[in-house]
N, C-alpha and C positions, 0 to 999 in steps of 0.2 A: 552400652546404649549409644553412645555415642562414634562409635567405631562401625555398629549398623547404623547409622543416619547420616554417615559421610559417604556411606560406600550405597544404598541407597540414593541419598543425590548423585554420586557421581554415574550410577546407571541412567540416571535421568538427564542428565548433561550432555552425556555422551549423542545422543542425535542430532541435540542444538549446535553442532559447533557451528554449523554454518551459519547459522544466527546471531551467534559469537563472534566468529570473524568478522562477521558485518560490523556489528559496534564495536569491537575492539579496532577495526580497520578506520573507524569513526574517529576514534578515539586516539589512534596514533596519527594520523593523518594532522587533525589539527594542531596537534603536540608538536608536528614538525614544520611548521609555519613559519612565513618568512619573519615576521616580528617576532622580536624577545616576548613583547608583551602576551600576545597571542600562546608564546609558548608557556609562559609564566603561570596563565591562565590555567592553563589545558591542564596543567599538569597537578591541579590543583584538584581540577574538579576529576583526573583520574584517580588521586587518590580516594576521594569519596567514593568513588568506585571501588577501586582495589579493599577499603577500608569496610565495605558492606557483605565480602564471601561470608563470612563466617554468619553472619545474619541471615541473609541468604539461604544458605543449608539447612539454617533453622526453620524458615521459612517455608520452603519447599519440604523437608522432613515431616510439617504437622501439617501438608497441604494447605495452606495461606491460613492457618490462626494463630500462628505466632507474628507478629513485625514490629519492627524497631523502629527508632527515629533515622539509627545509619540506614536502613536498606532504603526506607523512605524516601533520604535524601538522594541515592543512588540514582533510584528508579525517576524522582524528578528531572538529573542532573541528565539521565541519557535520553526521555524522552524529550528534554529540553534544545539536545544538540543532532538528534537522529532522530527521520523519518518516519523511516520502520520502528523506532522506538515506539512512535507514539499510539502505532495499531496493535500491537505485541501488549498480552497480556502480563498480569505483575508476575507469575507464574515463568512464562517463560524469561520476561528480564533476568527472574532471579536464578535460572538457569543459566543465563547468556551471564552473569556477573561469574558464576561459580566457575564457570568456561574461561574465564581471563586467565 
């Protein structure tokens, strides 16, 4: 069951990367900033990112009636710092998280 729900999401991934790039390009961008702090930061709120694929998967596998409090905070965290974030349904985030 599980073995179909990753392979599954990862068909569905596979279109998004561009989307992907986008917020992973987001997301490393500010991680490399001239202040420590700034980088401190970044690297924080990518782990909440990093920390939501597996939700994510779950996510997208029961077409949004599964969600956690991790993917939750993911999906806060990227439309907090990205544009396109913020038009981009929960669906594809959690496609563009699974794409990291």
């Amino acid at each position: 069951m599980m073995i179909r729900s990753i392979l599954f999401c990862t068909l569905f991934a596979l279109p998004l990367s561009a989307v992907a790039s986008s917020f992973a390009g987001t997301s490393a961008g500010s991680a490399s900033g001239a202040s420590s702090h700034s980088s401190g930061s970044s690297s924080g709120d990518d782990k909440v990112v990093l920390d939501a694929r597996d939700d994510a998967a779950g996510f997208i596998a029961s077409e949004g009636r599964i969600r956690s409090a991790r993917l939750e905070a993911a999906l806060i965290q990227l439309r907090s710092r990205d544009s396109a974030a913020r038009s981009a349904s929960d669906l594809e985030l959690a496609r563009a998280i699974l794409a990291l």
